[in-house]
N, C-alpha and C positions, 0 to 999 in steps of 0.2 A: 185562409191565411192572409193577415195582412202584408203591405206592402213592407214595411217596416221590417219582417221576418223573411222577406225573400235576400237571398246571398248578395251583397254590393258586392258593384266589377271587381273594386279592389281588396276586397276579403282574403286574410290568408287563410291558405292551407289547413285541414283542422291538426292540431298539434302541432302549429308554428309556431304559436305566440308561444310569448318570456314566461317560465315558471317564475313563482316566488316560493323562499325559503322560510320558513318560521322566523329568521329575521327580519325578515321585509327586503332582504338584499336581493336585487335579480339577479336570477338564478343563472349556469350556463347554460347552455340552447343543445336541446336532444340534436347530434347531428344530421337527422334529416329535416332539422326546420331552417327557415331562412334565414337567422339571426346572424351576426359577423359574428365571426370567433376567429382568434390569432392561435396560432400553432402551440404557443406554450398554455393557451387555457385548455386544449384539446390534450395534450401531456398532461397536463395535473390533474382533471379530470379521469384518465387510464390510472394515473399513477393511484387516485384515490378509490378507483373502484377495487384494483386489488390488494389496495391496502385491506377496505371492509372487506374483502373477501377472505384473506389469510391472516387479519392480524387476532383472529377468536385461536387459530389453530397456535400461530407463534405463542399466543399465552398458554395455551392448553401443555404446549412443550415444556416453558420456563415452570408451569404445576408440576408437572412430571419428573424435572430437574429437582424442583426446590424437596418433592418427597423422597427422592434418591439422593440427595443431601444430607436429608436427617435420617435413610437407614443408612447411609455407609459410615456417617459419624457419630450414631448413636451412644457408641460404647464409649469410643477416643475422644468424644469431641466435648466443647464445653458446652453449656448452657447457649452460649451467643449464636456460639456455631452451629447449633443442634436442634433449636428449636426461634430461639427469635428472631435470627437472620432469616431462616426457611418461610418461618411463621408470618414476618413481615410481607415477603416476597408474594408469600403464598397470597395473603390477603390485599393487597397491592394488582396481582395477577387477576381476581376474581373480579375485582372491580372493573379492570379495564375490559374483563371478558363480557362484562353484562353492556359496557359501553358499545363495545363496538356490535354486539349483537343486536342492541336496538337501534344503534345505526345503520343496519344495514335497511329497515324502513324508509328513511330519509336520504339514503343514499344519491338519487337521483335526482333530486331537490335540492341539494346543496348549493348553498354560493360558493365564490372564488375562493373568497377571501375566509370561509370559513370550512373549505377544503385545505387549506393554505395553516391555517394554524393546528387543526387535526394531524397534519405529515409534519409539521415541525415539532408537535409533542413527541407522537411516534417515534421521530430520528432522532431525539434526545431519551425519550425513556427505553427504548430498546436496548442502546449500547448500555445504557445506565443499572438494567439489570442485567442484563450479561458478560456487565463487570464486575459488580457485585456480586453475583452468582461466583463466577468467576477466581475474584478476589477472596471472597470464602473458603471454596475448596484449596486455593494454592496454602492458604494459610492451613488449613488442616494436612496438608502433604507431609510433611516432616514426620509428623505424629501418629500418624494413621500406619495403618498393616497395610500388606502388599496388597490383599486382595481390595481390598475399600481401598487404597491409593487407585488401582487400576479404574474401577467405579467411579471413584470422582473423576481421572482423567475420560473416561467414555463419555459419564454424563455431560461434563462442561463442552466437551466439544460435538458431540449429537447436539446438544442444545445449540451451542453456536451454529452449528450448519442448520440445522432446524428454522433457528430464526433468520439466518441469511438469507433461507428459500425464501422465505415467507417473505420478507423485504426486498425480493429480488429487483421489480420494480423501483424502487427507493435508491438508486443507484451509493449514496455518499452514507444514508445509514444501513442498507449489507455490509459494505465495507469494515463501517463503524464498528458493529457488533462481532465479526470478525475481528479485528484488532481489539476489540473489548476484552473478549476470551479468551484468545492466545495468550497478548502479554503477560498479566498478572502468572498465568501456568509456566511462563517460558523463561519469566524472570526468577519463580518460586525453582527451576530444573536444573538454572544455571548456577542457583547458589547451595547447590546439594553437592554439587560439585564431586560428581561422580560420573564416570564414563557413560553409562547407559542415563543418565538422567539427561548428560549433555547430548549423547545420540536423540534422545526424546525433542529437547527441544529445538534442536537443527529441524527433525521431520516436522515437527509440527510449524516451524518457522515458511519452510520451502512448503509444505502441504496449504498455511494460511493464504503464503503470497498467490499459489495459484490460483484457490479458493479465490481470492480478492481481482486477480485478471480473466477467472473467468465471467465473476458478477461485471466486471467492467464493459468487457464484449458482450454479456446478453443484454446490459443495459444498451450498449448503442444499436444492435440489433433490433429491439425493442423500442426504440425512438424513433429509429429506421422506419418500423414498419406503423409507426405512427403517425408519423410525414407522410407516408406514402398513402395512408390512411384517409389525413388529413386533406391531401391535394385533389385527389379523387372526389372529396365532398366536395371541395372548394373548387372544378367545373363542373360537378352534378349542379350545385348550388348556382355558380354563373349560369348555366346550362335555364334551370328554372327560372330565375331573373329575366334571361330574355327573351324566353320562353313568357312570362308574364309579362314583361313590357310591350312587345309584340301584341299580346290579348289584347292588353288595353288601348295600343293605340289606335288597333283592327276594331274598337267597342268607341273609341272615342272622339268627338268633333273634334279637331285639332284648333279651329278657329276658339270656338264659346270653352271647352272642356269638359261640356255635356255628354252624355250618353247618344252616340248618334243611331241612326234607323238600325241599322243590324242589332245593337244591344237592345234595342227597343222593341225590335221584335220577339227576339228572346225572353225579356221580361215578359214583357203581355204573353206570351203563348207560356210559363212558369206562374204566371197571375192566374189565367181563366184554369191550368191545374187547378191549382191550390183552391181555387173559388167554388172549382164542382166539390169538393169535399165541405168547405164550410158554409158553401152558398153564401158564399158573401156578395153586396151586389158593388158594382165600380163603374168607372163612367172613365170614355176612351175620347181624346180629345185631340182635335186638330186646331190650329191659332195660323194664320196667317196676316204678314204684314200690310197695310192698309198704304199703299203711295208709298213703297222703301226702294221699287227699284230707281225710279228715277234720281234718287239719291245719291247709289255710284258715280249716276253720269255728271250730277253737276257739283258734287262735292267730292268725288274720287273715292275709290275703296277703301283708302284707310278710313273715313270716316264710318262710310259702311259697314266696315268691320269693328269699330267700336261701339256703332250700335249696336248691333247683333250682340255684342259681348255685354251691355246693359241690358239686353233683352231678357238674355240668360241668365244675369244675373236677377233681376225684378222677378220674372217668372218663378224661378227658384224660392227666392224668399214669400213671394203667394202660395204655394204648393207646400212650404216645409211642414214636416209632421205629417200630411196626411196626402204624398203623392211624389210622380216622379216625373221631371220634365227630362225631354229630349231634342235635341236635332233633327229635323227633316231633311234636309238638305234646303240651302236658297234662306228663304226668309220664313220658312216654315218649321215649324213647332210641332211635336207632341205632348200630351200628359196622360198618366194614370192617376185617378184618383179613386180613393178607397173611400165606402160607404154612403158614396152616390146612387139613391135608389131611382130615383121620378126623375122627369122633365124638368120639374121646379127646384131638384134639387142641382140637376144641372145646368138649369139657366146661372141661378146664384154663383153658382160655381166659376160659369163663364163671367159672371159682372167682375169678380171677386180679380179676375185674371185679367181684365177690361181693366179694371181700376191702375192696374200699374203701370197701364200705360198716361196717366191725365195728366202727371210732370212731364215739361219735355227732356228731352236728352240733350245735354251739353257736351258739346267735342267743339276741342278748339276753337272756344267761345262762339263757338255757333250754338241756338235754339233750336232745336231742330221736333216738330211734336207728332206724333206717329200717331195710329189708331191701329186697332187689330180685329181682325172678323174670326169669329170661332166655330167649328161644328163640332154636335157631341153623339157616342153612342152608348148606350148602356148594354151593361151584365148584367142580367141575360135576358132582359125585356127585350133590346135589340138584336142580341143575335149572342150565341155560344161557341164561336171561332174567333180564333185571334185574328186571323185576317178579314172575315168577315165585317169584325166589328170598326174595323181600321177602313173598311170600305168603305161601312154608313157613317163615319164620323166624317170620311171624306165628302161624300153624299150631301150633307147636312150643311158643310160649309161651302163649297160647290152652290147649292140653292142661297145659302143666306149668302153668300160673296155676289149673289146676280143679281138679288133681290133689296138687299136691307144690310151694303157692306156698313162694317165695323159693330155691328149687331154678332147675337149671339143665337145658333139653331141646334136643334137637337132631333134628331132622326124620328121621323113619325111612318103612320099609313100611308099618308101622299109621299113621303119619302121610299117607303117600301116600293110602290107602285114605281114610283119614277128607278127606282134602283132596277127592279124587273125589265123595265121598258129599255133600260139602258145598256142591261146584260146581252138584250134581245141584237139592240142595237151594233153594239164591239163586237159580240160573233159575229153576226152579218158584215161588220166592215172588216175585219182580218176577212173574209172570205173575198169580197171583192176584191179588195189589194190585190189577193194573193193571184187572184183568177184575170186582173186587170180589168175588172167588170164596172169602174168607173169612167164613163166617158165625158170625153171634150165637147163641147159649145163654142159656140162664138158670137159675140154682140158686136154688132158694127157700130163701128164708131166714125161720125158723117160731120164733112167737114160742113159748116151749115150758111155756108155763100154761095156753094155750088152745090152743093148735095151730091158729091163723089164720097164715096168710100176712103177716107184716108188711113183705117187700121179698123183691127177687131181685136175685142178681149177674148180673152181665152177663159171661160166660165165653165167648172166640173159641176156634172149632172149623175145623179143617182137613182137607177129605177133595179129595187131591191125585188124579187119573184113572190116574196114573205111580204115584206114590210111596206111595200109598196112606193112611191116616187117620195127620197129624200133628200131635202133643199141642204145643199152648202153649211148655212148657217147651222144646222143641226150634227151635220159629220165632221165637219172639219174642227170643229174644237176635239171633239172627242180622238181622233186621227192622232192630234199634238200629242195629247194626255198620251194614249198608247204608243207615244212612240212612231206612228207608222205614215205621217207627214213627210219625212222625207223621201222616202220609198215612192208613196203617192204622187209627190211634186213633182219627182224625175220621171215619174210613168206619164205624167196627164202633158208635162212640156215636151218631150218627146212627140206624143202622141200631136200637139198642139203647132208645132215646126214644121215635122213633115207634112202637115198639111198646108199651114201657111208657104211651106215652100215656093207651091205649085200659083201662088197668088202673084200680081201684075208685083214688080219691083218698089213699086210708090206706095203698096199698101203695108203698115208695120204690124206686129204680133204684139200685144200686152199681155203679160203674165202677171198673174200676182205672187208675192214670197211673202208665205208664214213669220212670221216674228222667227219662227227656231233655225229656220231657213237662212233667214238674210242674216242670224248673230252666229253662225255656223262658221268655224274658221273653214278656209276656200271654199267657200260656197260659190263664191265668182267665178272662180276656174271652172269649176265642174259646171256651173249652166255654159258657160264658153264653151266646152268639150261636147257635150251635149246638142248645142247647135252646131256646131263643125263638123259631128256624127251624121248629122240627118241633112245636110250639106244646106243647111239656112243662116244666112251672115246677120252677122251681128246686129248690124247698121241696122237693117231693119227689125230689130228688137228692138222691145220696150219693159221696163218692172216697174211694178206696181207695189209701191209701200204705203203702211200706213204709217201715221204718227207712234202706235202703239208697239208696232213692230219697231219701229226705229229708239226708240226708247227703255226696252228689255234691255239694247248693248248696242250702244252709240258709236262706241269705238267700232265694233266688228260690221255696224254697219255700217259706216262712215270704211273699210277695208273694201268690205262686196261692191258696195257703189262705184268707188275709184275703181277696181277691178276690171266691173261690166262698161265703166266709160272708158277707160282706155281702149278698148274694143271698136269703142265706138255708138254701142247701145247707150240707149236713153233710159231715163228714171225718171217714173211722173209719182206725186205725192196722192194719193189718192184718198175720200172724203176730207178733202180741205176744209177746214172750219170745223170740224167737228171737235178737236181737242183744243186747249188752253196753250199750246205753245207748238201751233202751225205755220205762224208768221216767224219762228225764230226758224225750223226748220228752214224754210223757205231762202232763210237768210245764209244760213250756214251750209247747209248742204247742197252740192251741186246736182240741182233740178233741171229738167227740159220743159216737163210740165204740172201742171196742178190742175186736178177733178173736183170742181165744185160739189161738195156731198147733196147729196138728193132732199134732207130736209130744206134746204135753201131753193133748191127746185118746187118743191110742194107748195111752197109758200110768197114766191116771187112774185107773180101775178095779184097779189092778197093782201098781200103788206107792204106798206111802201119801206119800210126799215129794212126788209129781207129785201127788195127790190135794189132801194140804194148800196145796201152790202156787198151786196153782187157788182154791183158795177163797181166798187170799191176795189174790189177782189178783182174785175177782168182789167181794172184799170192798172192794180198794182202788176198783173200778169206782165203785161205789156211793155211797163218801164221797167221791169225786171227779164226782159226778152224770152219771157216763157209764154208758152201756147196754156188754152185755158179747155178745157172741158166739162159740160156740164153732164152729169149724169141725172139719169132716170125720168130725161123726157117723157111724156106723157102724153099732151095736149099741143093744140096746135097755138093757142095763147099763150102758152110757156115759152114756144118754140119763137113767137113774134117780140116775146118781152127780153127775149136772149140777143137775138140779133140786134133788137136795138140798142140793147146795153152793150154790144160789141163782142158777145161772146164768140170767141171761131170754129169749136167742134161741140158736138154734142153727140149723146146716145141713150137711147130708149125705147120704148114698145112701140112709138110715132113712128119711129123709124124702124124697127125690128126688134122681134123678140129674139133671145138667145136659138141657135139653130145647129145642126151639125153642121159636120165639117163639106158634106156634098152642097147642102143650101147654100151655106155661107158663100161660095164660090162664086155659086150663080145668081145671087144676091149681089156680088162685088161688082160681076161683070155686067148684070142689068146696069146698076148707077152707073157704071164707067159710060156706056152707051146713050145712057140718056141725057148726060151733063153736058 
């Protein structure tokens, strides 16, 4: 099944939509569908269904009448009376009889407007033969024998109440045909002008009028219960309304007006359905923005949010006809596409979705030009679960996002293996978390004029019983993804405090905070509380940020930093020089100090460009009253080209390897003793 035949969010109800009438008039709406209807289309409606219902029988009556016409007058009566008046009637009657029997087919197909002229014939030819009829008999009254007099008065008025039933509905034409009947009888009794003729027509006068107030009372009773009818739909009907606005807004991005992750998950697990039946193949896609976050911070959200709205929109128009884009959450994207078999067919696929990014985006006369990295998975080459397949698409742009961003990948064997190894990996670290089986390190950090100890980092170490010894750089991304970074960060600083408690008061703690960490609203608080738990102050704290971290959400971090300073903790910017706008950090954000990144250490001794940089860098340190450290000493010629460039701390394997928390100690207090 293609994607095309699966239900849109917005889809109604089956038997919602507008009938149409052999006019082409729209029809009115069955009241269980959504359509507006006002109270009197819902009346005229009732009032036409029992019209078709009884008006076959009403005429069956007036046949019955018009043949009891011509036997009570057969003998007395003349020709007009006897046969062409009935004979008319009759043939008039037969006609309307086959009408409304074939309408009762089209009955619920009808329009308004053509239920509307059907009841206005009716209320006109109703009274019109039942005064005829009527008018007939009274004129044969005079002339006729008692017992045919008696007959005609029966007939004319069964027929009358006959056809009153049948119009009961019809509130003005019952009435009508009621007074049809009567008069002509009432006026023909009054001019006989005999005692029992007038007794006759008093009864039939006072028997009409009731006849005529009780059609009046079932008629408002019968409107009554129409209303009441009607209102009951009309909150079923609200009821449903918000009931479906509700779905959609629970299915829908409220930013783009995309289908966001929940309906998308939906669809895809209703797609890979329909696809084990027809084996159709598809191709499951993830897009992510290439450079969008920093966009918020330095042109503000609303611009943010009009790209995203251009995003959705472009993507949309790539994908129409043969796919379906959604919302990720953030600046991430999915798609479905239909008849995606191979690799090649979803590379194209991806260039095809690449392309709408190569105009840039205009907001607010700003140019602003974006790239996108994509990963893909296939039905059912890749995998035959819906969530599965949403893992390896993730997978797929994951390696090309590390590898080859703004490029496009598609889930392979090396991908299989790495998803394996990765699986391996997430169980293993939910188990540590859970079990606190991550533990603290520490690198000393050496002030490099004296060679005392003036602080140590606080470095997490992983030695898995399966997996064997897992470096930082491999768990800790994966920790963010799952969530379990912050759980992690409050176990390892904890862990990392009370140790450093027990340290001389002049040596300080450095921690590092995750990008999700430091844009976390009170994140400040909570490491504040956290040190005040394990009775270590502030002062001798220190955070470690990167540029990258600072960048996700500049505001929220630009919140935690003032937080941890009023405290009194320090903030150093850690691998300085590594990104394109460290020198503005430095400018803007209130630092204590800046970690020269270790490429610039590898290299200082070797190049004079790296060499004079560095001094660049300790020099800006200096007139910007920050302390300077170099990371990932090595060599003792590194250590000699630092000091003479002015460098004042430094740390690395020259001076210790990362160590637990009992070394570290006694690592502090050897230097303290030998300086």
């Amino acid at each position: 099944m293609p994607l095309s035949q699966l239900p849109p969010r917005d889809s109604e109800p089956e038997g919602a939509q507008c009938a149409r009438d052999p006019d082409g008039v729209d029809s009115r709406r069955d009241p269980d569908s959504s359509c507006n209807l006002d109270f009197d289309d819902v009346l005229l409606s009732e009032q036409y269904r029992s019209l078709v219902r009884f008006a076959p029988y009403l005429y069956g009556v007036v046949s019955a009448a018009a043949a009891t016409l011509f036997f009570a007058l057969r003998k007395t009566g003349s020709p007009l009376t006897t046969v062409a008046i009935p004979g008319s009637l009759l043939i008039l009657v037969m006609f309307r009889i086959g009408y409304w029997f074939k309408g009762r087919n089209f009955a619920e197909s009808r329009s308004a407007a053509f239920m509307r002229r059907d009841i206005r014939f009716a209320t006109a030819v109703g009274p019109v033969l039942t005064f005829g009829f009527s008018l007939t008999a009274a004129a044969a009254l005079p002339e006729a024998d008692v017992l045919p007099r008696l007959l005609l008065l029966f007939a004319v008025w069964i027929t009358a109440a006959a056809s009153a039933f049948c119009l009961i509905r019809l509130a003005h034409a019952a009435v009508l045909v009621i007074f049809a009947s009567s008069a002509p009888l009432m006026v023909a009794l009054l001019l006989a002008r005999d005692d029992l003729t007038f007794g006759l027509a008093a009864l039939l006068l006072v028997v009409s009028s009731l006849i005529i107030v009780m059609l009046s009372e079932n008629y408002r009773a019968f409107a009554d219960i129409v209303r009441s009818r009607f209102l009951i739909d009309e909150e079923r009907r609200a009821a449903q309304d918000a009931e479906k606005a509700a779905t959609a807004i629970a299915y829908t991005d409220y930013l783009t007006g995309l289908p966001n992750r929940r309906w998308f998950q939906t669809l895809l697990a209703a797609r890979v359905e329909a696809a084990r039946l027809d084996a159709g193949p598809f191709a499951v896609g993830l897009l992510d923005l290439d450079g969008f976050k920093p966009i918020n911070d330095i042109h503000g959200h609303p611009v943010g949010d009009e790209i995203l709205r251009e995003v959705a929109r472009r993507l949309g128009a790539a994908t129409k006809g043969r796919g379906q884009v959604a919302r990720m959450g953030g600046d991430e994207f999915a798609v479905v596409c239909d008849g995606v078999a191979g690799p090649d067919e979803a590379l194209a696929l991806g260039h095809v979705l690449r392309a709408a990014f190569a105009s840039p985006f205009i907001v607010d006369r700003l140019s602003i030009h974006l790239s996108c990295t994509l990963g893909f998975s296939l039905f059912p080459a890749s995998a035959e679960e819906a969530d599965q397949l949403v893992r390896l698409a993730d997978l797929a742009l994951y390696r090309t996002k590390a590898s080859r961003p703004g490029h496009v990948g598609v889930f392979d064997a090396i991908d299989e293996a790495a998803a394996m190894e990765r699986a391996k990996l997430e169980q293993a670290l939910h188990r540590a978390v859970a079990d606190d089986a991550i533990a603290v390190y520490f690198q000393p950090i050496v002030d490099l004029e004296t060679g005392r100890v003036s602080g140590c980092e606080a470095l997490a170490r992983w030695d898995d019983p399966r997996l064997g010894s897992i470096p930082p750089s491999a768990f800790i991304p994966v920790a963010e993804q799952l969530g379990l970074i912050e759980r992690l960060s409050h176990d390892l600083l904890r862990k990392a405090a009370t140790a450093a408690a027990r340290w001389p008061d002049d040596v300080t703690l450095s921690f590092n905070l995750s990008p999700e960490q430091l844009s976390k609203p009170g994140a400040g608080e909570e490491i504040v509380a956290t040190l005040r738990d394990v009775g270590f102050p502030p002062s001798r704290f220190e955070i470690e940020v990167t540029e990258t971290a600072i960048m996700k959400n500049l505001a929220a971090a630009r919140a935690t930093i003032e937080t941890l300073r009023a405290t009194g903790a320090r903030v150093a910017l850690d691998d300085f020089g590594s990104g394109y706008s460290s020198l503005a950090q430095v400018r803007d954000l209130a630092l204590d100090r800046i970690k020269i990144d270790k490429s610039f250490i590898d290299r200082v001794c070797q190049d004079p460009k790296i060499a004079s940089l560095t001094r660049a860098i300790v020099d800006m340190a200096r007139r910007l009253d920050l302390t300077c450290v170099a990371e990932g000493i090595e060599r003792q010629e590194q250590l000699d080209e630092l000091k003479l460039r002015g460098c004042a701390s430094g740390q690395g394997w020259l001076f210790a390897a990362p160590m637990p928390a009992a070394l570290a100690a006694e690592f502090i207090e050897q230097r303290s003793a030998a300086a």
